[in-house]
N, C-alpha and C positions, 0 to 999 in steps of 0.2 A: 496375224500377230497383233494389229492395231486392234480387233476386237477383243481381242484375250488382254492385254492394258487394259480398256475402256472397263471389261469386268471386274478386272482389279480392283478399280480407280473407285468404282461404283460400290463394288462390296467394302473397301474399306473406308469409304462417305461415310454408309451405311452404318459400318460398324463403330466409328469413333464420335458419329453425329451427335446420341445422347450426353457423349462426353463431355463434344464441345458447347453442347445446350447448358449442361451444368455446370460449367463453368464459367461462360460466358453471365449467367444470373449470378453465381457466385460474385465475380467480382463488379456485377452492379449492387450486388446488396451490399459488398465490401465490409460484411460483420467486424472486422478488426481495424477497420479503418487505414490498410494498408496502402491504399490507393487514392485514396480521400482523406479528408476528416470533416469531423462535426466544427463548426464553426463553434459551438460551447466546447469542446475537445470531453467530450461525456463519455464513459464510455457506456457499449451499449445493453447488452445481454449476459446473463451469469457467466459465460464461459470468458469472457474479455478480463484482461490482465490490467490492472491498476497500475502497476508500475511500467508498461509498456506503452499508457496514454499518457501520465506524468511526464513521461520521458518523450514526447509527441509532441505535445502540448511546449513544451519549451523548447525546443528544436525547433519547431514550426513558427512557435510567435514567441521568435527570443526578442526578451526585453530587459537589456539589462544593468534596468532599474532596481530589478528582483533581488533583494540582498540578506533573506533571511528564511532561511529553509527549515521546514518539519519533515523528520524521519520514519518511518515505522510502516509497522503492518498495519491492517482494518483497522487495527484496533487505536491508530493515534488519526483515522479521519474524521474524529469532533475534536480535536484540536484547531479551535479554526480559527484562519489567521487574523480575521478582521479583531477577533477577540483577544488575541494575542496579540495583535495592534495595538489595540488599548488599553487594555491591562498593563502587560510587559512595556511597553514602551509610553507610555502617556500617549496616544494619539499622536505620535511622530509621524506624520506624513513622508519622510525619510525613509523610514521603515518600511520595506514593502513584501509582505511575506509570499511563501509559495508553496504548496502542500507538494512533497516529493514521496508519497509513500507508495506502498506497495502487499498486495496481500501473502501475507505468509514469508515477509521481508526477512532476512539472514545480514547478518554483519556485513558480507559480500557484497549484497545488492545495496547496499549503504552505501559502503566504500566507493562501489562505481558508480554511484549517481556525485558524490561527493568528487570526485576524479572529475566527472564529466565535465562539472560544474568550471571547476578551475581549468580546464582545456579549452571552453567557451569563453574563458577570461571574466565568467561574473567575479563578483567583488563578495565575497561570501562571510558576510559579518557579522550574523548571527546564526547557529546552530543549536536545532533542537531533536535529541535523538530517540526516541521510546524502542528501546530494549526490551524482546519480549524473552523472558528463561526460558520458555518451550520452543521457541523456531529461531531464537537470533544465531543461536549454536549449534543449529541442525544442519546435516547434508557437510557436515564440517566448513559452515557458513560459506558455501560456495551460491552462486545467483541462482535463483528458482530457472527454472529450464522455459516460463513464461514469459521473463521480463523480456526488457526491449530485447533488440538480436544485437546488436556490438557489443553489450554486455556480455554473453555468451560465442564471441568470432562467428556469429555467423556473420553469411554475406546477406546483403535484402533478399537474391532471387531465392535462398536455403529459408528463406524467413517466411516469402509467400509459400512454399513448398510444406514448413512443418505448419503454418497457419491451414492449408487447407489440408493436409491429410486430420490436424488437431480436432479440425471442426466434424468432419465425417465419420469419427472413431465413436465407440461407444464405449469407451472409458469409465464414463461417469455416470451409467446409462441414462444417457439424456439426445439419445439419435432421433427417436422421433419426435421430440419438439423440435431439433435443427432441421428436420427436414420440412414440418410445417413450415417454421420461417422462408426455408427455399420456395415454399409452393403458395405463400402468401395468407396462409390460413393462421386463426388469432392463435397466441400460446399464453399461460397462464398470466396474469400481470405482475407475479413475485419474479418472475424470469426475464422481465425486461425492465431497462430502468428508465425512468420516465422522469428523475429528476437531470436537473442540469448543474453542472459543475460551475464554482465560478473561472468566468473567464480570466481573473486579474490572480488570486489568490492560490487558486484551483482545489476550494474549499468543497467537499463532497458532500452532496443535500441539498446545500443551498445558494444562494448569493448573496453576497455582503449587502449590496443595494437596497434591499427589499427584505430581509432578514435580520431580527434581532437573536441573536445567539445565547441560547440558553435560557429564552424569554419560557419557553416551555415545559418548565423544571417543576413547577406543581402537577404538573399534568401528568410527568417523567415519574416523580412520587407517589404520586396515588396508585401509577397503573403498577408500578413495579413493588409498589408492597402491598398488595392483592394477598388474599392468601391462595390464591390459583395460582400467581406468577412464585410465590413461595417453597409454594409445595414444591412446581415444576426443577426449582433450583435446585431445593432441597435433596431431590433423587435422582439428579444428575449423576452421570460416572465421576466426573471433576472434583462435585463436591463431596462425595464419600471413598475417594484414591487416597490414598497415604502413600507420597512419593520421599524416595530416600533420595537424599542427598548428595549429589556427584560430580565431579568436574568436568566440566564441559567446553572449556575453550581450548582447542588444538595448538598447534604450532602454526601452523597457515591462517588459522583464525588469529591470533598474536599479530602475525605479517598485515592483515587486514587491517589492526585496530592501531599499527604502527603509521599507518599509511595515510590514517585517518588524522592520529593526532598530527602529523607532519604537516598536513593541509592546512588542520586550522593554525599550525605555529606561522606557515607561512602566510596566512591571508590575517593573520591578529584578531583571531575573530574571538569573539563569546558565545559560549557554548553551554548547555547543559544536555547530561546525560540522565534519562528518565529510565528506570528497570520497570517495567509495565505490573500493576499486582492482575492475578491470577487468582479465579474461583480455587482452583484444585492446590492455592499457597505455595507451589512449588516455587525457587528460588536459587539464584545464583550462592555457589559456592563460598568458603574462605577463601579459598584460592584462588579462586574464578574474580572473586571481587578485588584481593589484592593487585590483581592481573592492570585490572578497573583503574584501580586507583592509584596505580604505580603511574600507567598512561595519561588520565587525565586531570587525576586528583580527586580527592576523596569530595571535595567543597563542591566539585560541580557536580556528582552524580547524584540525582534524585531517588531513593532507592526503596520504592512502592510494595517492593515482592516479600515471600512468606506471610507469615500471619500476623495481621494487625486490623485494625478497626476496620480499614476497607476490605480485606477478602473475607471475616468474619461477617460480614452481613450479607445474606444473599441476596435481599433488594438492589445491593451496588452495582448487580450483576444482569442486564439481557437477556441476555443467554449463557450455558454454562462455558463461553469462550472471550465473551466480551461483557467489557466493564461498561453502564450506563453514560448520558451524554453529561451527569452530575460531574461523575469523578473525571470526566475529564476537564468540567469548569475548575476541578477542586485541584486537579493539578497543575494546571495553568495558573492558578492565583496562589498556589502553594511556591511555585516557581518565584513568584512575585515577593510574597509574606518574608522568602529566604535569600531573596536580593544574588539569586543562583546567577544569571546572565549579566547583570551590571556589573559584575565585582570580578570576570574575569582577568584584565589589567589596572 
């Protein structure tokens, strides 16, 4: 009988050994930084979640100093805070911003960063939100299925569980680059990110220290009105869609934006609300914006989207999803020009 165990014992070694070998490298290479983190808190390779290292990055190195938060998807990380420092506030050393954004960000994933905020007892005194009309009202603005896990109840052990089945899946068909990563072999350089976040601001690109922000804007100009980068714009799906116009904020997205204003009434904070413009011009409702303006008022919301001088040019544009690092100095000093955040009380 004790040989017939030992065969067991041995065949099932055998059999779950791979397993525990993949595993075991798994969680030394720790891709999601579940188990570790990056002392710049970076995150590391395309598949990693922006708003589940934001949300990392302040959990882990709470400091709070931190009194003045940036919202959005991709598309509000050149909004950077050092520059938003000095623009918006004069160089107020007081002032200490913090980039909370997230790709493919939903009203949701706002509200619960904004929530988490006042549960950690920061002191949240300025507010700056970028609205995009294609994703803020999507999924009926509930949290991307990426973000942190309390955002979504999970518990950590369900969070290391969907982090590793996430990373093995070929979803996105991109399994065999994760599996070079597993086996140490190089993978393209667009698939890993090799800049570092800043540590104080958690400005994406670059660091305040060592970086002048938006010193690069001739550079940003020349390349993006190419007439190569033109063309490319040009015959984008974005920019030749004709989107019709339709209401898009739910009753539980309401509940969201209810929850939001609540916050800042109760922390007296200054806020501005950014609707992000859009190559493809698409744009929040009548309705949708009255929704807007009923909550926070019509004076703080900054409202970029449909067709105006910035989606009308397609140099303004990157790519046919995101607006260049221009228009985001342009809205940040537009923020300024219109005295949006001083004039909240």
């Amino acid at each position: 009988m004790k040989k017939f165990y030992k065969k067991i014992s041995f065949y099932t070694f055998i059999c779950i050994s791979p397993f525990i070998l993949v595993l075991s490298r798994y969680i030394y290479l720790d891709v999601y930084c579940d188990f570790k983190i990056d002392k710049n808190y970076s995150v590391k390779f395309w598949f990693n979640s922006l708003g589940d290292f934001s949300t990392k990055k302040l959990i882990r190195n709470k400091d709070l100093t931190r009194n003045t938060f940036i919202f959005g998807s991709s598309r509000s990380t050149h909004l950077y805070g050092c520059y938003i420092q000095k623009q918006l506030f004069n160089k107020n050393i007081s002032i200490k911003p913090y980039f909370f954004g997230n790709y493919g960000e939903t009203i949701g994933g706002i509200e619960k960063k904004i929530n988490l905020l006042d549960s950690l007892e920061y002191k949240i005194k300025n507010i700056i939100m970028v609205i995009d009309p294609d994703m803020a009202f999507e999924l009926n603005g509930d949290v991307q299925k990426y973000d942190y896990y309390s955002f979504l109840n999970r518990s950590k052990f369900e969070n290391y569980i969907y982090h590793f089945n996430a990373f093995f899946s070929n979803e996105h068909k991109d399994l065999t680059e994760k599996i070079k990563i597993m086996l140490g072999l190089p993978i393209p350089d667009s698939l890993v990110y090799t800049y570092k976040s800043d540590p104080i601001t958690n400005d994406q690109g670059h660091q305040c220290n060592n970086f002048k922000p938006y010193s690069d804007s001739n550079n940003i100009l020349k390349k993006f009105n190419s007439k190569k980068h033109i063309n490319k714009i040009m015959n984008s799906m974005d920019y030749k869609i004709k989107l019709q116009e339709k209401d898009k904020i739910s009753i539980k997205e309401v509940q969201f934006l209810q929850s939001i204003s609540r916050i800042i009434k109760k922390h007296k904070s200054n806020y501005v609300m950014i609707i992000s413009p859009l190559l493809s011009k698409e744009q929040l409702s009548i309705k949708d914006l009255e929704i807007l303006y009923k909550l926070f008022g019509k004076q703080h919301i900054l409202n970029l989207a449909g067709a105006n001088k910035i989606t009308k040019n397609p140099a303004n544009f990157k790519d046919s999803k995101h607006f260049n690092n221009i228009i985001s100095k342009l809205i940040i000093d537009s923020i300024q020009k219109l005295n949006i955040l001083t004039s909240s009380h």
